[in-house]
Chimera marker file (.cmm) of the C-alpha trace (Angstrom):
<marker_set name="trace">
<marker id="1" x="-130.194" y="-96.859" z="23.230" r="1" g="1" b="0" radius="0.5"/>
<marker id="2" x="-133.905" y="-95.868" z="23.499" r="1" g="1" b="0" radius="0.5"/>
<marker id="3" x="-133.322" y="-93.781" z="20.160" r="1" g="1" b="0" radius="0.5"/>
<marker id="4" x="-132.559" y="-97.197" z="18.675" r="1" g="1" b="0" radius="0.5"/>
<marker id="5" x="-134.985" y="-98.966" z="20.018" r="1" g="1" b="0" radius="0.5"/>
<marker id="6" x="-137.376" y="-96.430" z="18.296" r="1" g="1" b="0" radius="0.5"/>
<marker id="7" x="-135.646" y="-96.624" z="14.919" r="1" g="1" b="0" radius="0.5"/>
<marker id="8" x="-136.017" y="-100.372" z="14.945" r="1" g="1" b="0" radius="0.5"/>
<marker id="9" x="-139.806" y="-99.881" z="16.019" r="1" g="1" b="0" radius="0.5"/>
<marker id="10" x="-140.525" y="-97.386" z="13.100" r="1" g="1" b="0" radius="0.5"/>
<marker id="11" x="-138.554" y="-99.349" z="10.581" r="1" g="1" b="0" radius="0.5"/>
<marker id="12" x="-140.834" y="-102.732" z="11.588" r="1" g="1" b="0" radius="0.5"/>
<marker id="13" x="-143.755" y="-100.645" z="10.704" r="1" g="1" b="0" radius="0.5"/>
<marker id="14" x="-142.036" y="-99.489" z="7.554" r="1" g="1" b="0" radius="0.5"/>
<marker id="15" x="-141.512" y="-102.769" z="6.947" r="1" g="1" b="0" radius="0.5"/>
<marker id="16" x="-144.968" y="-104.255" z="7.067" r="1" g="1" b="0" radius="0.5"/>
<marker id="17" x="-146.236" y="-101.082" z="5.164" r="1" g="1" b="0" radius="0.5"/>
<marker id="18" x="-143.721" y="-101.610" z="2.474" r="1" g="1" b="0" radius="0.5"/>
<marker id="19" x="-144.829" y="-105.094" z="2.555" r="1" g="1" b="0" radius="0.5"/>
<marker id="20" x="-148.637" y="-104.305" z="1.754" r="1" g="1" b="0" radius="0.5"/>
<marker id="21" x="-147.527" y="-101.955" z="-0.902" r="1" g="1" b="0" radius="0.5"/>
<marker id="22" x="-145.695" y="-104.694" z="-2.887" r="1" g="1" b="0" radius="0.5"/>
<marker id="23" x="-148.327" y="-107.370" z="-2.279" r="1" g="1" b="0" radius="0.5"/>
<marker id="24" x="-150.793" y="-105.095" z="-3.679" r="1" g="1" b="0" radius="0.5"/>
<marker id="25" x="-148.893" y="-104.401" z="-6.791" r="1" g="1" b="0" radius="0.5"/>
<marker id="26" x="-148.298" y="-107.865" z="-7.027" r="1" g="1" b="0" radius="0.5"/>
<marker id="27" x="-152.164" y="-108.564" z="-7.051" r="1" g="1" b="0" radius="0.5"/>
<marker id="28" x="-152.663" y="-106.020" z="-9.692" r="1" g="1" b="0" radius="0.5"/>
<marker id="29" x="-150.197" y="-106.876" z="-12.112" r="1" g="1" b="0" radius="0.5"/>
<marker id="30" x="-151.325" y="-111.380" z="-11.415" r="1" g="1" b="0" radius="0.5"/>
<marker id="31" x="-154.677" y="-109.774" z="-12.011" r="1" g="1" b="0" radius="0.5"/>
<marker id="32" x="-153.809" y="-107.887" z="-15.316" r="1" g="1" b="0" radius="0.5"/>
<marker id="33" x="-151.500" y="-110.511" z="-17.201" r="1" g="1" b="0" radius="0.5"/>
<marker id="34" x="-154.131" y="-113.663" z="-16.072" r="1" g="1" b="0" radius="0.5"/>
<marker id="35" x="-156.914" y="-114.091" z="-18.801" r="1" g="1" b="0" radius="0.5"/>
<marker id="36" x="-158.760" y="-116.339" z="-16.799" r="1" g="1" b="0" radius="0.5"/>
<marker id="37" x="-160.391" y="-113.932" z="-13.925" r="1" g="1" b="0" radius="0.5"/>
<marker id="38" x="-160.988" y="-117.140" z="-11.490" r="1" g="1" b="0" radius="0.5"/>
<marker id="39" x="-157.465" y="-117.945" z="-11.577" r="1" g="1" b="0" radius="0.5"/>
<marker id="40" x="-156.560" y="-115.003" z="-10.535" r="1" g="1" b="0" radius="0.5"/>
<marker id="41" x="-158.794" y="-114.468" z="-7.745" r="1" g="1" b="0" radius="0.5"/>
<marker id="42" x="-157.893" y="-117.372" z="-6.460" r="1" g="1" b="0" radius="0.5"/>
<marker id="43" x="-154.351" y="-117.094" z="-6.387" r="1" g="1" b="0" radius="0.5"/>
<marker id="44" x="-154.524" y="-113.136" z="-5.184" r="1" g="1" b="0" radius="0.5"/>
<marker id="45" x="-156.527" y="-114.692" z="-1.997" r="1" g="1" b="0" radius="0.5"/>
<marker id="46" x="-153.898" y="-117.166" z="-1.546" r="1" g="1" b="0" radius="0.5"/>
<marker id="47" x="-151.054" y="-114.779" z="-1.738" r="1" g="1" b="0" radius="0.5"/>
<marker id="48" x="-152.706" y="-112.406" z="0.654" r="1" g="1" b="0" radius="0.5"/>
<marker id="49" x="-153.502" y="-115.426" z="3.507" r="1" g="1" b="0" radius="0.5"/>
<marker id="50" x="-149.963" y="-116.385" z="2.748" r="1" g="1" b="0" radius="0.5"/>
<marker id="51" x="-148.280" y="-113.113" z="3.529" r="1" g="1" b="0" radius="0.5"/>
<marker id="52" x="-150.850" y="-111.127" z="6.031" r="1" g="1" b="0" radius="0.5"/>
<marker id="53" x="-150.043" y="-112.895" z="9.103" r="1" g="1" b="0" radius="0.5"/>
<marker id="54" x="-146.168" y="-112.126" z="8.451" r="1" g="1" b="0" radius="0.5"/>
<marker id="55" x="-147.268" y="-108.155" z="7.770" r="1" g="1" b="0" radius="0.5"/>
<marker id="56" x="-149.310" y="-108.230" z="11.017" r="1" g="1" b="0" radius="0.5"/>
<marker id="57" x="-146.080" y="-109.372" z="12.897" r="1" g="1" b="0" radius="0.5"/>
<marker id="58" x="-143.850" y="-106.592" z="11.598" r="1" g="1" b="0" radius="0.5"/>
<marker id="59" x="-146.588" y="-103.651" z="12.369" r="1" g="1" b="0" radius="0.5"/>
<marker id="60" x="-146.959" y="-105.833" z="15.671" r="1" g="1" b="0" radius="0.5"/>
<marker id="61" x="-143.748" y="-105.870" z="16.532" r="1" g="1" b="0" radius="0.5"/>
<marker id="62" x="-143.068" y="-101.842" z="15.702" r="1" g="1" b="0" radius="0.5"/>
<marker id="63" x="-145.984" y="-101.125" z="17.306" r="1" g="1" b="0" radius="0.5"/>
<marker id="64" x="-144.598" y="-102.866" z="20.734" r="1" g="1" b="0" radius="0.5"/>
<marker id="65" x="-141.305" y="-101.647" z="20.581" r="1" g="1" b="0" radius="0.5"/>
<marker id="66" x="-142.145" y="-97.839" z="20.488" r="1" g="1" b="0" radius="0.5"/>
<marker id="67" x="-144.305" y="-98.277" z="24.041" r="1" g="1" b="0" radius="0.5"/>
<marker id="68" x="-141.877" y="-100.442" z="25.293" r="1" g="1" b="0" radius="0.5"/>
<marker id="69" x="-143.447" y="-104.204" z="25.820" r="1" g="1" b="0" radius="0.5"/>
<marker id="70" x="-141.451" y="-106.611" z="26.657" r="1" g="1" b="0" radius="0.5"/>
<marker id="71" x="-142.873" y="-109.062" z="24.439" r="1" g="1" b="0" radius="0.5"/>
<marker id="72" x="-142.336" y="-107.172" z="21.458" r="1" g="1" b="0" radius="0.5"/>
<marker id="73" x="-138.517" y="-107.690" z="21.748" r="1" g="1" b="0" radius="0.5"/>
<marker id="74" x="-138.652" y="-111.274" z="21.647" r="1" g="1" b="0" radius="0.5"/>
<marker id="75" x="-140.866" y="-110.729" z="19.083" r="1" g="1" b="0" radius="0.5"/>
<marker id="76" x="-138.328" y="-108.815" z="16.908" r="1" g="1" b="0" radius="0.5"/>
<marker id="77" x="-135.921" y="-110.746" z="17.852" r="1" g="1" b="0" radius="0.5"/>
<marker id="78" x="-138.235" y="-113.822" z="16.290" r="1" g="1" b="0" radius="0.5"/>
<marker id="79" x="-138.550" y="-111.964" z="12.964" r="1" g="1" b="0" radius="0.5"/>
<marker id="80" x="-135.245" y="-110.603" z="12.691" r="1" g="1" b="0" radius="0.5"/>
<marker id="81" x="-133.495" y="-114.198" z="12.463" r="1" g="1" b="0" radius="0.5"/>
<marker id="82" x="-136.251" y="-115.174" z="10.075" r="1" g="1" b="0" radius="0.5"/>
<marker id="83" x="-135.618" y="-112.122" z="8.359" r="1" g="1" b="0" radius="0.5"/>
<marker id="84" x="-131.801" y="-112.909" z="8.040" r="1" g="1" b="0" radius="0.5"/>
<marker id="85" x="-132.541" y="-114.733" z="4.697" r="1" g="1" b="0" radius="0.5"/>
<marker id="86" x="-134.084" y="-111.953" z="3.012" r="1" g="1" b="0" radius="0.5"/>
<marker id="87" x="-130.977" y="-110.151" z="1.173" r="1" g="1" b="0" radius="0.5"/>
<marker id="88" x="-130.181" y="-107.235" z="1.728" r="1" g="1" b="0" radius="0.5"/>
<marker id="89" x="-133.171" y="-105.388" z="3.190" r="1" g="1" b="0" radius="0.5"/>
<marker id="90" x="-134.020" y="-108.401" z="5.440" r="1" g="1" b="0" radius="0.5"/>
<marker id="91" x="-130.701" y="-108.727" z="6.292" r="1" g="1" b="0" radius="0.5"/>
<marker id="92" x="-129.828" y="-105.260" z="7.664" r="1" g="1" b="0" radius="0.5"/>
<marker id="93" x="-132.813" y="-105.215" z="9.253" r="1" g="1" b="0" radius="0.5"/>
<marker id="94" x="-132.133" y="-108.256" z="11.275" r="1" g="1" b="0" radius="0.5"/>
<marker id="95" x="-128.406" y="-107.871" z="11.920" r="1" g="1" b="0" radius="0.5"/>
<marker id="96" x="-129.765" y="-104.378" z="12.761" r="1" g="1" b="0" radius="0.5"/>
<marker id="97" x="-132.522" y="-105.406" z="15.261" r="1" g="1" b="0" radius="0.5"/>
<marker id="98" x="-130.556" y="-107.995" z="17.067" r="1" g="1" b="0" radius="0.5"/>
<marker id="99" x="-127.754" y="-105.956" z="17.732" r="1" g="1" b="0" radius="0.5"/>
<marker id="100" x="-129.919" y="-103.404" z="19.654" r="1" g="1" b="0" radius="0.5"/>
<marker id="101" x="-132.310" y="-105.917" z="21.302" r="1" g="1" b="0" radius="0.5"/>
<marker id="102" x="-129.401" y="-107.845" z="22.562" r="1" g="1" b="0" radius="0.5"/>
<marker id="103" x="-127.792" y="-104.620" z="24.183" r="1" g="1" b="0" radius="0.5"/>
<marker id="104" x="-127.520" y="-105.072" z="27.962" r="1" g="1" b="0" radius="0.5"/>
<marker id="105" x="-129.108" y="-101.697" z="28.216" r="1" g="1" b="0" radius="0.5"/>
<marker id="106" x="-131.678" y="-102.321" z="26.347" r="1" g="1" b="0" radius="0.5"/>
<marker id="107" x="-132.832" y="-105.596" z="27.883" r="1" g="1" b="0" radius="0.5"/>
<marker id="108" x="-132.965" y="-103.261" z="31.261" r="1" g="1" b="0" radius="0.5"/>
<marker id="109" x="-135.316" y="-100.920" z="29.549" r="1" g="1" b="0" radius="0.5"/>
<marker id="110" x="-137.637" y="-103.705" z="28.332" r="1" g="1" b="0" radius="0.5"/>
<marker id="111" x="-137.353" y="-105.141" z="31.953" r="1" g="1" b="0" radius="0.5"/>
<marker id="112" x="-138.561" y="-101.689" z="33.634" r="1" g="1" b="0" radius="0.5"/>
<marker id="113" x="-140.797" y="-101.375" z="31.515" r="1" g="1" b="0" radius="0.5"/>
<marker id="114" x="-142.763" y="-104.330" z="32.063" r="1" g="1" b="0" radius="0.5"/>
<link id1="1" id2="2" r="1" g="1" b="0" radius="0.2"/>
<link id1="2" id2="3" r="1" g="1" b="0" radius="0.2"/>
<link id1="3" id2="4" r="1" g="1" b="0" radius="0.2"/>
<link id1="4" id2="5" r="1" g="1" b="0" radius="0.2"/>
<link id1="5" id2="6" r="1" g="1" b="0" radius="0.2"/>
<link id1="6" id2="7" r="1" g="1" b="0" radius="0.2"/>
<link id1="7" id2="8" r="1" g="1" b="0" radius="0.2"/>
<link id1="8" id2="9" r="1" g="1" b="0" radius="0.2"/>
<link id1="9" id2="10" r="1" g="1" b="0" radius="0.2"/>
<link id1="10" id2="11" r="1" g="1" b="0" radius="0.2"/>
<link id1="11" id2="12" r="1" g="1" b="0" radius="0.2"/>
<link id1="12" id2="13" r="1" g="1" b="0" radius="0.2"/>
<link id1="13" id2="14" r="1" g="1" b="0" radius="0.2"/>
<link id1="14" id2="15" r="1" g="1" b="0" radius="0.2"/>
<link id1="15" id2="16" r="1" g="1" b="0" radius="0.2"/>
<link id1="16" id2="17" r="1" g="1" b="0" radius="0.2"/>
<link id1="17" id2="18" r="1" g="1" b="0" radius="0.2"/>
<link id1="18" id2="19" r="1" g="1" b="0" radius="0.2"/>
<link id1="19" id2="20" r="1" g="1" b="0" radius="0.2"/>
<link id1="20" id2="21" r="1" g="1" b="0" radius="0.2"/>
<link id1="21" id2="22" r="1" g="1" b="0" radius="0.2"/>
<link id1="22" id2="23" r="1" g="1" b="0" radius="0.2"/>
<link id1="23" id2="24" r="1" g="1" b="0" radius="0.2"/>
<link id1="24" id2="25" r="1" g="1" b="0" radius="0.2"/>
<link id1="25" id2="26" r="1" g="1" b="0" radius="0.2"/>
<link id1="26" id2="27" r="1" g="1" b="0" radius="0.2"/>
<link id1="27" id2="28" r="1" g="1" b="0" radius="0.2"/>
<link id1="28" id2="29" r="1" g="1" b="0" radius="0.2"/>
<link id1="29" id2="30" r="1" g="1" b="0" radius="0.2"/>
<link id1="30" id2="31" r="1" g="1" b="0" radius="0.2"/>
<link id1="31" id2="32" r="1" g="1" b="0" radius="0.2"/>
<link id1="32" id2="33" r="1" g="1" b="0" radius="0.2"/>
<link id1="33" id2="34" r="1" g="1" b="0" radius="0.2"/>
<link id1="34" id2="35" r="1" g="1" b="0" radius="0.2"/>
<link id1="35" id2="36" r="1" g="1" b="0" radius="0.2"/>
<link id1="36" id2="37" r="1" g="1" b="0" radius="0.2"/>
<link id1="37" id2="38" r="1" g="1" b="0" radius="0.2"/>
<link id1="38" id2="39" r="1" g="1" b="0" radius="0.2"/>
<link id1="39" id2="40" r="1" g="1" b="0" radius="0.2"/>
<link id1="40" id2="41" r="1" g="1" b="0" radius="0.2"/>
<link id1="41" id2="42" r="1" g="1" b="0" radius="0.2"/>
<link id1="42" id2="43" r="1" g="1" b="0" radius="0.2"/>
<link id1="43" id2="44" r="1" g="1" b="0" radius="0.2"/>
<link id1="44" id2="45" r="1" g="1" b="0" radius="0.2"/>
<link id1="45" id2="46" r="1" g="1" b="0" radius="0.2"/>
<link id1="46" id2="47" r="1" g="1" b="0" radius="0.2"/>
<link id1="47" id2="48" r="1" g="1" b="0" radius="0.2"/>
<link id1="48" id2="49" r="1" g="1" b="0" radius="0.2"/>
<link id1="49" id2="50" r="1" g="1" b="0" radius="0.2"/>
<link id1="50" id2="51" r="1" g="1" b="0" radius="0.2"/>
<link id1="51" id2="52" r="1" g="1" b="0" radius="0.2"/>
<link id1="52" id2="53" r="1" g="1" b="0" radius="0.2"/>
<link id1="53" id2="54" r="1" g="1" b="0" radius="0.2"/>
<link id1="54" id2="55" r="1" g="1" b="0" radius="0.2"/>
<link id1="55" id2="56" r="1" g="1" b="0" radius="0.2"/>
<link id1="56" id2="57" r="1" g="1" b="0" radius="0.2"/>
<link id1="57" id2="58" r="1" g="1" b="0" radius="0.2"/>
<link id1="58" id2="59" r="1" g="1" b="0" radius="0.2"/>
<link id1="59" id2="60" r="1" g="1" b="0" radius="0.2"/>
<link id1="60" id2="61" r="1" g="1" b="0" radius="0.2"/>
<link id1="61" id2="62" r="1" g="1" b="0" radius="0.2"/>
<link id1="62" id2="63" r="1" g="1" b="0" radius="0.2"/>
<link id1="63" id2="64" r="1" g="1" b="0" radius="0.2"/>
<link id1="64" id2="65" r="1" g="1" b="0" radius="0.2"/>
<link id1="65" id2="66" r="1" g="1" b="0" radius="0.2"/>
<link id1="66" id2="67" r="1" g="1" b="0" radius="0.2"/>
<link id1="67" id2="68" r="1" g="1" b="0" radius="0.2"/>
<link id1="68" id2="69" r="1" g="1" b="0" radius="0.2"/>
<link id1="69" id2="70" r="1" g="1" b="0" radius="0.2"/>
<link id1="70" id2="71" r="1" g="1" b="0" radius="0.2"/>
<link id1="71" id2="72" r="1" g="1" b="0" radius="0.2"/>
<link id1="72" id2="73" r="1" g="1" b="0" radius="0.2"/>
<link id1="73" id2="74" r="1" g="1" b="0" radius="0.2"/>
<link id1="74" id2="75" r="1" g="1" b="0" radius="0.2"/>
<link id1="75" id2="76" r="1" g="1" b="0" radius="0.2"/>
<link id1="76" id2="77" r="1" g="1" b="0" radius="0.2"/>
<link id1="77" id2="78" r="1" g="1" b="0" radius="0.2"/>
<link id1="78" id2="79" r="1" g="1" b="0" radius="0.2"/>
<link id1="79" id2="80" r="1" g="1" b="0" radius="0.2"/>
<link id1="80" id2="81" r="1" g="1" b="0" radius="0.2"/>
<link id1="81" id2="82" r="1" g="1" b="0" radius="0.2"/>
<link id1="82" id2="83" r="1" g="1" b="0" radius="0.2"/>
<link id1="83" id2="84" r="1" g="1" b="0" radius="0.2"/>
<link id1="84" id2="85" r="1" g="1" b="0" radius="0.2"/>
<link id1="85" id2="86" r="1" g="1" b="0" radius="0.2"/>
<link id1="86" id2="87" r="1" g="1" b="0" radius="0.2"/>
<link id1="87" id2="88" r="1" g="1" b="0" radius="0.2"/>
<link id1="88" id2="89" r="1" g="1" b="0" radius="0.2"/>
<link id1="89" id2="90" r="1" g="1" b="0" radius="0.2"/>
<link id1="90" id2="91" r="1" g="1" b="0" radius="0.2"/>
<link id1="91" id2="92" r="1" g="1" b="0" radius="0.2"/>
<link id1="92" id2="93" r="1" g="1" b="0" radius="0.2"/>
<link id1="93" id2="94" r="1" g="1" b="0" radius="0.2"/>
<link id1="94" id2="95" r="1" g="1" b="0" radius="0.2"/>
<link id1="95" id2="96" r="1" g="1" b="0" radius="0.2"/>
<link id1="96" id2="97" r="1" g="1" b="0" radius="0.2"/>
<link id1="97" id2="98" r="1" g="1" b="0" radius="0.2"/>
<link id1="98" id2="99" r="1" g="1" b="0" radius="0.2"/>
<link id1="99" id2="100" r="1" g="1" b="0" radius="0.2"/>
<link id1="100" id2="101" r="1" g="1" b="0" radius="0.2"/>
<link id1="101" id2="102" r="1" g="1" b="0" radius="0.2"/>
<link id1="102" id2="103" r="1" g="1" b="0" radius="0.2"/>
<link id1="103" id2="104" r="1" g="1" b="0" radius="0.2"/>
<link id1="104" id2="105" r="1" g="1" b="0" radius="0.2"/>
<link id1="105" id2="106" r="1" g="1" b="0" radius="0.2"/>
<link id1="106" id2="107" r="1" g="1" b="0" radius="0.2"/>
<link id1="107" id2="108" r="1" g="1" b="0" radius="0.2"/>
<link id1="108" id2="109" r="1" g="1" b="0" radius="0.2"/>
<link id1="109" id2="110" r="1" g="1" b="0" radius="0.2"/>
<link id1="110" id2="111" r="1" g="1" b="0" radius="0.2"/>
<link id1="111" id2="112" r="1" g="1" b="0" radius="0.2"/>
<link id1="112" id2="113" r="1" g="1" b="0" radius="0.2"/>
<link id1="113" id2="114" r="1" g="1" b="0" radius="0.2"/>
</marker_set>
């Protein structure tokens, strides 16, 4: 099960990284269709407080489950039911992540290694 627990780890990551790619291409494209350079600005700043806490968590989260701290899982765990929602990547993911952090084994190796 540690091979999973890696694969979940690295796809987190993936998933925050993925997530900065597409907010960034959605701040260039707001910033070249908007006439009115203030506007734009202003919603680009908004967009990025909005979504950079979530990114954070998901590059958090990877991050914790490749060394093995235990509150990484219940942080996974945490993003992978709010994840649920977001069909169909979201939604693997999650179904994906909760089935391996809810493994009996794994919950042992979170245990040692804490």
């Amino acid at each position: 099960m540690d091979t999973h627990v890696k694969a979940v780890g690295w796809l987190w990551i993936l998933n925050g990284l993925l997530s900065v790619f597409m907010a960034i291409i959605g701040v260039v494209i707001l910033n070249l269709t908007v006439d009115d350079g203030g506007t734009a600005v202003l919603a680009s700043t908004g967009a990025v407080c909005f979504f950079l806490p979530g990114v954070i968590a998901y590059i958090l989260a990877g991050y914790g489950l490749l060394n093995h701290k235990s509150w990484a899982r219940i942080l996974a765990i945490i993003l992978a039911i709010l994840n649920l929602i977001l069909f169909p990547i979201g939604t693997a993911l999650g179904i994906y992540t909760l089935w391996v952090m809810f493994n009996d084994e794994v919950e042992a190796l979170f245990e040692a290694g804490s």
